[in-house]
N, C-alpha and C positions, 0 to 999 in steps of 0.2 A: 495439493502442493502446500509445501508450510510457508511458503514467503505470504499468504493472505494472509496465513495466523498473524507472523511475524508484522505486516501493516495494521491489520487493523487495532495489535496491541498498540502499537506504536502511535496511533492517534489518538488510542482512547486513553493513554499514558499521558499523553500530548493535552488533549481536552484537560484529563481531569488534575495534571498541575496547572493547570493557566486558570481552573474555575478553582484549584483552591489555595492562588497564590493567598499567603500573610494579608491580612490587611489590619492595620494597629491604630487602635481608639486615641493614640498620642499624635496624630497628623495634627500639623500647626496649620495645615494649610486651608482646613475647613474648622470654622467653630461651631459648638450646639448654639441652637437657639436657647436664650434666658428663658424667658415664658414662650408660653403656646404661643402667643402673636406676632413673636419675633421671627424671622428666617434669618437662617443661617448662612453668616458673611465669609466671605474669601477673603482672607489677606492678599495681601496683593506684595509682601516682603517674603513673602511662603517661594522658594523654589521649589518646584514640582520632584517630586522621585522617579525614576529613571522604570521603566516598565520595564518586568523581568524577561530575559528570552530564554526559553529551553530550546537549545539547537538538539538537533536531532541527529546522531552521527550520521554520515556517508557509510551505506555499508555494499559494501560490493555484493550482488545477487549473484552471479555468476562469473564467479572468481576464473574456474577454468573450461574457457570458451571453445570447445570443439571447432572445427572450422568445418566438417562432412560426419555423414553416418552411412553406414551400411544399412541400418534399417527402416521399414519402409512406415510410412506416415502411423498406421494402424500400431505397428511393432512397438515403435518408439515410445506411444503414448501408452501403452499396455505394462510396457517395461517399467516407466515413470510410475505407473498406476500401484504397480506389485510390489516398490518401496515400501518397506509398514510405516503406517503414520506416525511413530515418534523419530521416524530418521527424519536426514534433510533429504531431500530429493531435487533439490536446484540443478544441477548437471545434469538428470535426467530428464526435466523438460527442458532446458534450454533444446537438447539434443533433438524432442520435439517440435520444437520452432525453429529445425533445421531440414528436419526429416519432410515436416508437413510444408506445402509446395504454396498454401495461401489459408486463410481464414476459417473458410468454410470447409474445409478439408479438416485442418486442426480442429476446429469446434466439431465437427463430427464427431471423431473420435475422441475427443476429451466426453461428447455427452456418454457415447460408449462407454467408456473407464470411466467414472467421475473420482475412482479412488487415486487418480493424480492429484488431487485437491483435498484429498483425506474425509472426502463425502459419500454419502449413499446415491445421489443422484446431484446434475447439473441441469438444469434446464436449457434449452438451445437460445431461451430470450437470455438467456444470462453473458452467455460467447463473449460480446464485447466489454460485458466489466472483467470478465478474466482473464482477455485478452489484454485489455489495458493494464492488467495487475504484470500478469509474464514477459511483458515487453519493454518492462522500464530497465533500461541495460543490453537490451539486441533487439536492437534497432537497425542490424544489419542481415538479421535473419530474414528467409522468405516469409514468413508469417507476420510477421511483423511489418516489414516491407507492403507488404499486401492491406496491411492495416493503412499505413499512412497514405497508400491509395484511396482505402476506399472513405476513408476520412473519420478514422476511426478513432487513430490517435492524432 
């Protein structure tokens, strides 16, 4: 599924502006030390600058949310899987975590297909970090549903 690509870009975009905001050798608000034996004083007339925030948009994962499927747990996630990895395939699992009745059912078949996840393989220890990835936004699916039982999300 491309929505992992799409997070974990998104953090490591996230990380690597925040480790390389600006930072400018003209701050008043810290001075060098004169000699080696001095430590360097804080003004205390220095207003501090404002720490940068990168917001991160709101982005809709599943824009359009099926509400039933005709196809059966295995179907679903097969169909998702045969998407080629440079589409999106979002609709296609959502349809997933409609299809599949609880957790363990869907992690089955996702380890089956892992090419819903645009992977060679899934491991079954993995289920709940990609459970938690497909569920942010259907939170009303059985799969999902099933999560927040069994205390997943």
């Amino acid at each position: 599924m491309r929505i992992v690509t799409v997070l974990l870009a998104g953090i490591f975009t996230l990380s690597f502006l925040t480790a390389c905001a600006p930072v400018s050798d003209d701050d008043p608000s810290v001075s060098a030390p004169s000699s080696p034996s001095s430590k360097p004083t804080t003004s205390k007339a220095a207003t501090p600058k404002p720490v940068p925030t990168y917001d991160v948009p709101d982005i809709e994962v599943y824009p359009n949310k099926p509400t039933s499927t005709d196809l059966s747990c295995a179907d679903a996630v097969a169909t998702a899987a045969a998407v080629p990895g440079a589409e999106d395939n979002n609709d296609e699992v959502y349809v997933t975590l409609i299809a599949c009745n609880s957790v363990e059912e869907w992690g089955a078949a996702v380890v089956a297909n892992p090419g819903v996840f645009a992977m060679s393989s899934v491991p079954s220890s993995e289920i709940d970090f990609y459970t938690k990835i497909v569920c942010s936004g259907a939170d009303e699916t059985p799969v999902c549903s099933d999560a927040v039982a069994r205390g997943i999300l």
